[in-house]
Backbone bond lengths (Angstrom), bond angles and torsions (degrees), N, CA, C in turn:
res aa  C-N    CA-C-N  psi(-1)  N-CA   C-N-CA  omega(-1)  CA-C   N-CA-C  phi
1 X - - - 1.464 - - 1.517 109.55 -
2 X 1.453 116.48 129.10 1.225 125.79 -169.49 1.698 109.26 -83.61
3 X 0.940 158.59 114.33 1.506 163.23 170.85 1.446 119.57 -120.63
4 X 1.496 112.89 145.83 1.545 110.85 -150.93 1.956 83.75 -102.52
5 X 1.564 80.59 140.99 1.421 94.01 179.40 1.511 137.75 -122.32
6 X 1.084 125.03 130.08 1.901 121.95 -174.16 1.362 109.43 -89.93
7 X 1.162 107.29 145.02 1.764 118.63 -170.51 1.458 113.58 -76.08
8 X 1.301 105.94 134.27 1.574 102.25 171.13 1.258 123.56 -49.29
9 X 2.100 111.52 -32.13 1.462 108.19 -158.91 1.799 103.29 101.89
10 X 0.732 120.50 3.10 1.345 124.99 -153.71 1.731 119.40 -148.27
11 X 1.309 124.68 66.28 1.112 127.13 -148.43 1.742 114.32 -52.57
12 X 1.243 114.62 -12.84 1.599 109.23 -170.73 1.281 108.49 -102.98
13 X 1.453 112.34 -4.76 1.577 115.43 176.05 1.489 102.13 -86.32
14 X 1.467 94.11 -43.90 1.876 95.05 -161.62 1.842 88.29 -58.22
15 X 1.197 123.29 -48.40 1.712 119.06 175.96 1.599 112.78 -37.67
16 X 1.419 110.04 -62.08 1.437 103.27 162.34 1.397 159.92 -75.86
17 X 1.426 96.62 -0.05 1.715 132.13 152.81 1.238 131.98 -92.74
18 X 1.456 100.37 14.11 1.745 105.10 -179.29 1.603 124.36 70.52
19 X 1.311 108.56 -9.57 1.595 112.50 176.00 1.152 99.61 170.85
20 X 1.678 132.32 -31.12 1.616 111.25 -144.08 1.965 101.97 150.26
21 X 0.894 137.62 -164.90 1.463 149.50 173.19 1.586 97.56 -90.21
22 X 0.925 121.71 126.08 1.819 138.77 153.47 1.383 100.22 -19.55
23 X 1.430 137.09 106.88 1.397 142.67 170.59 1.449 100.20 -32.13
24 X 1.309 136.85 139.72 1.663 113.33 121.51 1.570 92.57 110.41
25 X 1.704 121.11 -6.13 1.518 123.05 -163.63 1.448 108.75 -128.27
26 X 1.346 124.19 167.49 1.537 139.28 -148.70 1.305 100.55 -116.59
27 X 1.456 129.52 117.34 1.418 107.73 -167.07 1.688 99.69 -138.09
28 X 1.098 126.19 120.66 1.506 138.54 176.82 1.173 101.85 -57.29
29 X 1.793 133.25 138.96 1.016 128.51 128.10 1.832 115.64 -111.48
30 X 1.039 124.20 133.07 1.425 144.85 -166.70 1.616 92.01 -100.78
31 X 1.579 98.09 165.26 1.549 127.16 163.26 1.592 126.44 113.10
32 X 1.314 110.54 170.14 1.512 124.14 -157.67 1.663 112.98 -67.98
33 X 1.363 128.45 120.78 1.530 114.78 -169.71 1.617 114.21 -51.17
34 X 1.197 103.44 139.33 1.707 128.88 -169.04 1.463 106.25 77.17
35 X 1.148 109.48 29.78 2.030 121.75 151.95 1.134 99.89 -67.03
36 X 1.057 134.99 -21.34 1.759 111.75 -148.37 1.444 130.70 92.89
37 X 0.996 127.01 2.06 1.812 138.81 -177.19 1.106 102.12 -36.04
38 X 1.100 102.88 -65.82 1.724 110.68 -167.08 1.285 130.82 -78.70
39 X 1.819 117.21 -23.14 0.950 103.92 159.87 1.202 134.62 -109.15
40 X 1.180 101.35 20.39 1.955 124.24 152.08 1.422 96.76 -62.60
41 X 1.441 139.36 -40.63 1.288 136.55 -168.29 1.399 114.61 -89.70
42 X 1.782 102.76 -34.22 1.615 90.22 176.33 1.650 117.73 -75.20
43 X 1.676 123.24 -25.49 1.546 102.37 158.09 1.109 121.91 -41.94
44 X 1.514 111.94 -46.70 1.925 119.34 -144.97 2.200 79.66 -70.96
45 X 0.984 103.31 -34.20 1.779 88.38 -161.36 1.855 103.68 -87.85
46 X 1.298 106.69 -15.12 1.689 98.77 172.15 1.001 106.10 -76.74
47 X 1.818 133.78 -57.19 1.012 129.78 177.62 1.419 119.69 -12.70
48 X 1.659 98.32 -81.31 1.244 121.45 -167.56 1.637 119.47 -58.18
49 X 1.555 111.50 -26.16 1.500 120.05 152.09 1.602 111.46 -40.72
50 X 1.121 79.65 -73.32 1.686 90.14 -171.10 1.807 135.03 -49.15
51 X 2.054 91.00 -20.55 1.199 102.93 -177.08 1.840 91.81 -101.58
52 X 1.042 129.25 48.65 1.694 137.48 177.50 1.472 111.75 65.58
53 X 1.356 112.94 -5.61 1.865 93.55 -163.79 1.513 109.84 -72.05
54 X 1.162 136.41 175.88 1.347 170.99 -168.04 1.285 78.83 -87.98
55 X 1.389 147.84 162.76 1.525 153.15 86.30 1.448 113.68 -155.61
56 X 1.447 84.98 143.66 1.623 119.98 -174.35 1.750 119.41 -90.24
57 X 1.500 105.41 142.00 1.715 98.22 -168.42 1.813 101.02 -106.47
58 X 0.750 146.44 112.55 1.196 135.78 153.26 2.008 133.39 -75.92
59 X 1.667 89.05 97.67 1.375 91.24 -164.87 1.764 123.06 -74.27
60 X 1.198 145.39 98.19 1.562 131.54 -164.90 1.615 115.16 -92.71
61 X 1.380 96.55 -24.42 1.627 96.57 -175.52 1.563 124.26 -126.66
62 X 1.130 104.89 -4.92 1.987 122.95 166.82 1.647 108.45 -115.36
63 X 1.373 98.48 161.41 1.776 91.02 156.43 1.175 107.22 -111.75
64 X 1.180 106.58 171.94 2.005 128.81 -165.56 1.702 82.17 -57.18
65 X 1.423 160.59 -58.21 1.486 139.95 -161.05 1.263 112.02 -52.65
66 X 1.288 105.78 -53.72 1.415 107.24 178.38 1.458 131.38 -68.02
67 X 1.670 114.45 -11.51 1.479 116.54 162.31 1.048 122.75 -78.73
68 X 1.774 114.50 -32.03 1.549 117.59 170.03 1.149 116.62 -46.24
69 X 1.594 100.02 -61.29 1.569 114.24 -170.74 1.117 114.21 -45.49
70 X 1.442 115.41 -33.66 1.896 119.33 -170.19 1.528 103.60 -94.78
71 X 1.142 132.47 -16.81 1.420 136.37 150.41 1.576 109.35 -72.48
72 X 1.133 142.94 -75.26 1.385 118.45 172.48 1.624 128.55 -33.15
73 X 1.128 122.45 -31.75 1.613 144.10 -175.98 2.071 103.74 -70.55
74 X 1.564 105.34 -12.51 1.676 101.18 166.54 1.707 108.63 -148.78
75 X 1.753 86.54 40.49 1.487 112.71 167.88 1.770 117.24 60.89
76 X 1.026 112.83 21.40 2.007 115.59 157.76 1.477 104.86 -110.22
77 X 1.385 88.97 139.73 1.485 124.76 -137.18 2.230 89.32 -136.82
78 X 1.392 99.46 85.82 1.579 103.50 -169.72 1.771 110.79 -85.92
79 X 1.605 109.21 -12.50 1.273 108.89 -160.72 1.637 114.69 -51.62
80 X 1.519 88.29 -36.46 2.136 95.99 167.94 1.170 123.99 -39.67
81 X 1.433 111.76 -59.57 1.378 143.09 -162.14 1.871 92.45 -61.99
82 X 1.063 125.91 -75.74 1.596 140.53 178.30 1.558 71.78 -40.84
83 X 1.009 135.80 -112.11 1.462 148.91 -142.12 1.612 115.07 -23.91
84 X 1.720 88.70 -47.93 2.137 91.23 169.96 1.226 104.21 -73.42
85 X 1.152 144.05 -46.57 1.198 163.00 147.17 1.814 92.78 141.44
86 X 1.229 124.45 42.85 1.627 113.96 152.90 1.443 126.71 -63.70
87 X 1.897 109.42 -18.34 1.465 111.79 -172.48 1.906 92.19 -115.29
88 X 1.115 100.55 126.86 1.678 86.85 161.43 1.482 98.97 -128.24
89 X 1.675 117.62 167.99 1.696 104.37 -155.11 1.975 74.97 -129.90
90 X 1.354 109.14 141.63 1.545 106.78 159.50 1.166 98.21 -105.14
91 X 1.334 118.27 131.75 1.596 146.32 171.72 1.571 123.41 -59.75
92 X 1.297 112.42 18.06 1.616 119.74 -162.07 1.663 91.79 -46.24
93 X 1.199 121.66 -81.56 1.171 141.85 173.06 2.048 106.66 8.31
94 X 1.384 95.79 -80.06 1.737 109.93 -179.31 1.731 97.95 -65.03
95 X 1.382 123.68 -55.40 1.654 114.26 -178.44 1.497 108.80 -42.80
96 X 1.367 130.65 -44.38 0.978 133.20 -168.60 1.774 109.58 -76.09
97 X 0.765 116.21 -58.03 1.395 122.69 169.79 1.549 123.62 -38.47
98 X 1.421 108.18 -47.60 1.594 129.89 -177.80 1.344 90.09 -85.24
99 X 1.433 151.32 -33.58 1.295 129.28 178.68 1.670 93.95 -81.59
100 X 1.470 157.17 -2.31 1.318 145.77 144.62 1.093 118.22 -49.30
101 X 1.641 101.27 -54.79 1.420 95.30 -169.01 1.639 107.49 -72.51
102 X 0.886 131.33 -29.58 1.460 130.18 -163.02 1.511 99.90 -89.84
103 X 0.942 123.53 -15.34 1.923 127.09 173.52 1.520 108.93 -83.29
104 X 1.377 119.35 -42.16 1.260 126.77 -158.24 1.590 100.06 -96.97
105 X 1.316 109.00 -5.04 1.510 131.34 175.67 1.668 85.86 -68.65
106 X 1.550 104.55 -73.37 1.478 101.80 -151.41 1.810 111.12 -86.73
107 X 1.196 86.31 11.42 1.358 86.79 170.01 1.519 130.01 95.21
108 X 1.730 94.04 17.98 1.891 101.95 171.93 1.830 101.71 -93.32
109 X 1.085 93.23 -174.58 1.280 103.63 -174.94 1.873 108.69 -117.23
110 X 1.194 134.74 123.28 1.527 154.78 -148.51 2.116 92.06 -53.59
111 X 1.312 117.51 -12.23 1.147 122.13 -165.12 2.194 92.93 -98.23
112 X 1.330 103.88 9.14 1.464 96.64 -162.22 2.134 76.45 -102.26
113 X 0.716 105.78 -17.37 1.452 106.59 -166.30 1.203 117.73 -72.50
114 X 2.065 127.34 138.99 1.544 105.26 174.64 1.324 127.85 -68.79
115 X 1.122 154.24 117.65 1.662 129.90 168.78 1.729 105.58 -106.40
116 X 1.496 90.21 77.74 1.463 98.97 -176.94 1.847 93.78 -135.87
117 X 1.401 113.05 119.50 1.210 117.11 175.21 1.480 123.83 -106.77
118 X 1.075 106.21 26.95 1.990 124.30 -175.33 1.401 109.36 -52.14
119 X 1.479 85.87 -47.91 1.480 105.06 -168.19 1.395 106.57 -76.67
120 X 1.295 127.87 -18.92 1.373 120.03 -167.37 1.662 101.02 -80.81
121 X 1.739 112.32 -33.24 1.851 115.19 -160.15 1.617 63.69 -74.43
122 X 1.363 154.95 -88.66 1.094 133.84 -127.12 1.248 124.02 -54.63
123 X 1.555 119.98 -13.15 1.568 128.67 178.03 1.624 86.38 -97.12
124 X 1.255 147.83 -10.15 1.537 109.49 167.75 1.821 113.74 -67.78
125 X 1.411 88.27 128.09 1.951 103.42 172.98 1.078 106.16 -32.16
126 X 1.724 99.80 -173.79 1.458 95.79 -162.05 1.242 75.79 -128.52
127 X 1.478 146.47 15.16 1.217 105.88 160.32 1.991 122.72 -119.12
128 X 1.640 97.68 27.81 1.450 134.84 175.90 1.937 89.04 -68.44
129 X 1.648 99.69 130.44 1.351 93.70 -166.18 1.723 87.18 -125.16
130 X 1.131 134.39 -20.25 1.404 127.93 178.39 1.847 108.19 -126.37
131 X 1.103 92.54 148.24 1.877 105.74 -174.06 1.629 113.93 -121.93
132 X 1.275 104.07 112.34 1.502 88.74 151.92 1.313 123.47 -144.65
133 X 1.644 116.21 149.50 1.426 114.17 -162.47 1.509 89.35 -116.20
134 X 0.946 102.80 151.59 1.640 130.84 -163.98 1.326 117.38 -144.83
135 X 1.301 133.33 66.72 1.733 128.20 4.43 1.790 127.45 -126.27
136 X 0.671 85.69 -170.06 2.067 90.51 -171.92 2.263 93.77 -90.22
137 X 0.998 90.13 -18.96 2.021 96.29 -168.45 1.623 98.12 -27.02
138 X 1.538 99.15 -58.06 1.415 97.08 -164.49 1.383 126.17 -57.12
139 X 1.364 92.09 -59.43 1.938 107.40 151.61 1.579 115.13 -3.77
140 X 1.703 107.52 -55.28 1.901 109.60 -143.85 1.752 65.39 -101.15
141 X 0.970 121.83 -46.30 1.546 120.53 -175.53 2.000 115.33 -18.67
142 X 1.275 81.99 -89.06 1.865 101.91 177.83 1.729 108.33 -81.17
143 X 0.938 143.46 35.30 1.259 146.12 -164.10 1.617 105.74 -134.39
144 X 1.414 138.65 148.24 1.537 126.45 142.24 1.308 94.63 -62.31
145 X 1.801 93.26 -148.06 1.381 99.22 -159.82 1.789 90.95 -110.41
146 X 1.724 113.01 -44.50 1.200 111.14 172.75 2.081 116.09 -55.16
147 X 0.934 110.74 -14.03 1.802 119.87 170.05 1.015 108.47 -92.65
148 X 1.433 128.17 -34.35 1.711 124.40 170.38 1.896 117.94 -49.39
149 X 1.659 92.95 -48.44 1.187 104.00 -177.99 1.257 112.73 -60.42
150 X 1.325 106.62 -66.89 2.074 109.92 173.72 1.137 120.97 -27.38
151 X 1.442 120.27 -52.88 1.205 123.40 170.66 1.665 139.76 -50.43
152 X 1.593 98.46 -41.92 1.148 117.00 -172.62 1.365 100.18 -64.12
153 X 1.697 96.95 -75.25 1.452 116.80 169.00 1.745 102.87 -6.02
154 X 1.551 117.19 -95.27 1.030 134.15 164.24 1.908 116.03 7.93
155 X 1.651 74.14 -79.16 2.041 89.52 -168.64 1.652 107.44 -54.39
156 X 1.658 115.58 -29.18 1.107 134.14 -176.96 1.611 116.12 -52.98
157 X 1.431 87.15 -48.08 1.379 97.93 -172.05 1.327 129.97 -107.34
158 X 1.553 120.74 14.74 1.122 142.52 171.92 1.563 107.23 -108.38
159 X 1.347 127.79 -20.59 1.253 122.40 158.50 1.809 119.18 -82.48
160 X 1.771 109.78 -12.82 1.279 101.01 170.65 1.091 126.49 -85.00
161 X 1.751 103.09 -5.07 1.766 110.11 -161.19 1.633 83.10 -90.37
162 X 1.481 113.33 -35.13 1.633 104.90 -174.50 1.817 118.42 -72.32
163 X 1.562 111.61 7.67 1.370 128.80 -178.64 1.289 100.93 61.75
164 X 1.724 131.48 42.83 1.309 117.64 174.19 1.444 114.21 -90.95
165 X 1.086 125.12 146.59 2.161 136.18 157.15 1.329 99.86 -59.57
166 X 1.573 124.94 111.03 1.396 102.37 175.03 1.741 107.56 -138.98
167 X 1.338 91.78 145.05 1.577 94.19 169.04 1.259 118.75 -94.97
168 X 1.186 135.38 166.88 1.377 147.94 -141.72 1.710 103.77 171.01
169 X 2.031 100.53 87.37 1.391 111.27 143.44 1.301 141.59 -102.72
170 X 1.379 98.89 167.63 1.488 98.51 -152.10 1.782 90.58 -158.96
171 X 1.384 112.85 141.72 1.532 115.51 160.66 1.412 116.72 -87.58
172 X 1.315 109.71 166.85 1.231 125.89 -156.76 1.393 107.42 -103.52
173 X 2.029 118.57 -16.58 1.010 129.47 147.75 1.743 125.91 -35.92
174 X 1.561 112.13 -45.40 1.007 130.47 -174.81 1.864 117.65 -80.74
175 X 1.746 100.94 31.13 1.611 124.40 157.76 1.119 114.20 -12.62
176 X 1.314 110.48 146.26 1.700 131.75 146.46 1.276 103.62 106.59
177 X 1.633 111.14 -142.82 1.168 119.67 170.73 1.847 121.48 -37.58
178 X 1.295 95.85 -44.90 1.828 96.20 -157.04 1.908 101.85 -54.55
179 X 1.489 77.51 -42.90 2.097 85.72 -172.03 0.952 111.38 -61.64
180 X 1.776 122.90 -45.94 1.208 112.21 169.52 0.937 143.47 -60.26
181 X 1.325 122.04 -21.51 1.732 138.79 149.27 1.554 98.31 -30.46
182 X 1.528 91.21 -87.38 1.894 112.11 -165.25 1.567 88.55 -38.77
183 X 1.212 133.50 -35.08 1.589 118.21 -168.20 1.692 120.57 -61.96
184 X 1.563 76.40 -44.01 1.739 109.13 -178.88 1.480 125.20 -37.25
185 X 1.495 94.46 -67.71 1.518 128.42 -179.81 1.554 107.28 -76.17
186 X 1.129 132.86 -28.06 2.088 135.37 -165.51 1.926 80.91 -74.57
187 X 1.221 101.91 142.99 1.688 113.94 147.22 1.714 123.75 -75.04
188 X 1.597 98.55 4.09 1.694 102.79 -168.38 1.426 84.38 -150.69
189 X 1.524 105.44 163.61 1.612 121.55 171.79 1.784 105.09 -161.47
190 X 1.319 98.41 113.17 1.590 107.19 173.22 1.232 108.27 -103.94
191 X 1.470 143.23 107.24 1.253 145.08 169.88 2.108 92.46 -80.56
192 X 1.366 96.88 128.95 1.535 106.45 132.54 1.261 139.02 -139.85
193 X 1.413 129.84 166.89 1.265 137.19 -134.55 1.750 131.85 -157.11
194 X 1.140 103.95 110.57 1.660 89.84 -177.28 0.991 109.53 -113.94
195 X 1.531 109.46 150.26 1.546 115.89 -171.14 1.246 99.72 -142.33
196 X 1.638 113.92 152.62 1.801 121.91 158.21 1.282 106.62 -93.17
197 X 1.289 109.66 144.79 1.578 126.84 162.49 1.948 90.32 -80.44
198 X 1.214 89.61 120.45 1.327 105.40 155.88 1.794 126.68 -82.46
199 X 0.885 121.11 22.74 1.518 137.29 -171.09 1.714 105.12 -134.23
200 X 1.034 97.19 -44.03 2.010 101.78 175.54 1.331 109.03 -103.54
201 X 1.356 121.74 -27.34 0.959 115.71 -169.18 2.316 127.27 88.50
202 X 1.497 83.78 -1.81 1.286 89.16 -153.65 1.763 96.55 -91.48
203 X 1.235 113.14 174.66 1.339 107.81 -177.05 1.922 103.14 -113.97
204 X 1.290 102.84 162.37 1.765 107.87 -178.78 1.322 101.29 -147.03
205 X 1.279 133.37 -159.19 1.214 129.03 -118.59 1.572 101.37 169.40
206 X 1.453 129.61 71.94 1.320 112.76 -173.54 1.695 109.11 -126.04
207 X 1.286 94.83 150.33 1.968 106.21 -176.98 1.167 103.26 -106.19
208 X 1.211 128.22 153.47 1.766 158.08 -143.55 1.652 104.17 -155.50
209 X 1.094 112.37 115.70 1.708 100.63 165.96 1.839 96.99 -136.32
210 X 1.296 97.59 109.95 1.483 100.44 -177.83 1.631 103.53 -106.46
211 X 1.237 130.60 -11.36 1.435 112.95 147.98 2.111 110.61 -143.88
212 X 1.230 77.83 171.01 2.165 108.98 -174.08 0.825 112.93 -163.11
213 X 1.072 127.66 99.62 2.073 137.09 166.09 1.591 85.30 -23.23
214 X 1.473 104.34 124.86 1.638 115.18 145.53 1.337 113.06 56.04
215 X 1.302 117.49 37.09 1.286 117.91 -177.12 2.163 106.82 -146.37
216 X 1.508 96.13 120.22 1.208 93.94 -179.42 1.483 131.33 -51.11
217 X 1.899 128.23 113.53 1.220 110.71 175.98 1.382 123.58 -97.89
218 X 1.674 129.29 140.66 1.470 119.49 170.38 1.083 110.85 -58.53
219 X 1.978 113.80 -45.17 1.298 128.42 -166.65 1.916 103.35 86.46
220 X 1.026 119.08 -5.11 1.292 128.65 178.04 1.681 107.67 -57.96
221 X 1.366 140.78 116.82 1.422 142.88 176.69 1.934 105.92 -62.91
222 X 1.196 95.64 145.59 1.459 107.66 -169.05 1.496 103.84 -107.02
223 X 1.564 131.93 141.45 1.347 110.24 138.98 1.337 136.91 -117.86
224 X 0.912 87.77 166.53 1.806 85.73 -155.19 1.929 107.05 -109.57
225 X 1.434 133.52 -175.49 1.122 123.73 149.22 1.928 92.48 -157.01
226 X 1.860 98.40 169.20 1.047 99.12 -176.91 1.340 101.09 -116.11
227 X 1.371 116.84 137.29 1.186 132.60 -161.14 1.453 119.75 -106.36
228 X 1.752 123.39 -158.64 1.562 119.44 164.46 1.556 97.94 -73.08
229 X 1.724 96.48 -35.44 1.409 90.14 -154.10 1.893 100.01 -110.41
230 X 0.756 108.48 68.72 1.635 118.41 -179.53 1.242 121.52 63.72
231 X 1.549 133.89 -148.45 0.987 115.14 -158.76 2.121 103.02 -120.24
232 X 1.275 98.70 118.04 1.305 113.42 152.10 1.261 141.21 -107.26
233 X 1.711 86.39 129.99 1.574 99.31 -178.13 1.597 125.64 -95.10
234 X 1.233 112.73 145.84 1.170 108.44 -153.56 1.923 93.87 -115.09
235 X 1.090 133.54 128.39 1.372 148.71 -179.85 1.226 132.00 -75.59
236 X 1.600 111.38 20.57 1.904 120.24 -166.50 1.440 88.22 -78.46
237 X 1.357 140.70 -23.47 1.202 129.50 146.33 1.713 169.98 -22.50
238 X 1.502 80.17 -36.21 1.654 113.10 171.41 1.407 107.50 -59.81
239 X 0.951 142.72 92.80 1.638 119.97 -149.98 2.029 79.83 -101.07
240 X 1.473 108.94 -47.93 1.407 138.56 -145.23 1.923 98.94 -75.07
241 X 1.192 89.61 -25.90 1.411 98.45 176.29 1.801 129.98 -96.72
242 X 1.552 89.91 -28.18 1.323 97.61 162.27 1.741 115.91 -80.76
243 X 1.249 116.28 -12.61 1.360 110.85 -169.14 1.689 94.37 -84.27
244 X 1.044 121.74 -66.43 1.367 139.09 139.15 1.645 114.25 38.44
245 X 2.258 103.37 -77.58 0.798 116.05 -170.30 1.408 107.25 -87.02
246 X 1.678 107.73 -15.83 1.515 99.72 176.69 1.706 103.94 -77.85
247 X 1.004 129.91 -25.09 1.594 104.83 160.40 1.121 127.84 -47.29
248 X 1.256 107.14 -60.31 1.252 117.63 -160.01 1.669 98.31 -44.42
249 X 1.643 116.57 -58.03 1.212 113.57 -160.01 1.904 97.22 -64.58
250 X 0.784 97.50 -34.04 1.424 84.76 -168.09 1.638 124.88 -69.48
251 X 1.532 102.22 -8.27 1.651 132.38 160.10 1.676 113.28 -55.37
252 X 1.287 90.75 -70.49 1.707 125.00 166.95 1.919 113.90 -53.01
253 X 1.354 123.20 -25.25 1.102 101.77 -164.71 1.481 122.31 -147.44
């Protein structure tokens, strides 16, 4: 089945995703802080700047300085983007904070507060064509697990009715049931992962994508590194694909 697709930002993924992320679908990325979450997200959202779309960032656990800053730091440069207005940033992050300070001012306690952002995907426009939330933590945070789901569910499906591309992070801290939900329900799932070589001692950095609406998987683990200039992945991995082409040639030759 053929499905129109938006680019990660990231030329060796979009190679191994068939074009890009599944147009129009909700896609989890998981894993341990300094995986990369985010700047798996800041390609997917320059890209898509750059290629005209509309999209909106929803920040929950940084404020917008500190995303710039960490987007300038592997050279994207968003101030344009805000400026045409292709990027607009929701401020969850500072609202939330300034309703602490001003509660704990008068003397409630940080548990009197909503941290429910349902309402916020329902105020993204309608003509915002890519989403990303940055991150779900808080969500699995203040939530059970049967309210985690509702919610998700929910946010999931109010950004599909609005035909948005959306990302959806989340740590990998935030185990068990909840992830597996968010796994459940996403049309996509990016696991990442760090590991030590116990033999070198050295540490790596590997990606997992065990599902994508309509998109062929090897299932083969990737590794990746993070760079000046974001994150490249490197393909000594492909085992299935290199064997592949050595048929072929050896068909051919």
């Amino acid at each position: 089945m053929q499905v129109e697709r938006v680019s990660t930002g990231i030329n060796e993924m979009d190679n191994i995703l068939e074009g890009g992320y599944p147009s129009q679908q909700g896609i989890l990325i998981s894993g341990p802080p300094g995986s990369g979450k985010t700047i798996l997200a800041t390609h997917f959202l320059y890209r898509s700047c750059k290629d005209g779309k509309k999209c909106m960032l929803m920040l929950t656990q940084v404020n917008v300085e500190s995303f710039l800053e960490q987007a300038k730091s592997i050279g994207i440069e968003f101030q344009s983007c805000i400026d045409k207005g292709t990027l607009q940033i929701n401020k969850s992050f500072e609202n939330r904070t300034n309703k602490i300070y001003n509660e704990t001012r008068h003397g409630a306690g940080i548990g009197f507060l909503e941290k429910d952002f349902v309402q916020s995907v329902m105020d993204v426009p309608d003509d915002v064509e890519v989403v990303v939330i940055d991150n779900l933590d808080m969500l699995s945070l203040s939530h059970s697990t049967e309210e985690f789901a509702d919610k998700f569910f929910t946010i999931n499906n109010i950004l599909f009715s609005k035909r948005c591309t959306s990302l959806f992070l989340i740590g990998q801290e935030e185990s068990g049931k909840k992830l597996s939900i968010a796994q459940h329900t996403s049309s996509g799932n990016i696991e990442l992962h760090m590991e030590r070589d116990h033999i070198t001692g050295r540490g790596m950095r590997q990606m997992f994508i065990p599902k994508m609406r309509c998109t062929y998987l090897s299932l083969e683990p990737l590794n990746y590194k993070i760079t000046k200039e974001g994150i490249k992945i490197e393909l000594i991995f492909q085992r299935e694909g290199i064997i592949n082409d050595a048929i072929r040639s050896a068909r051919h030759g």
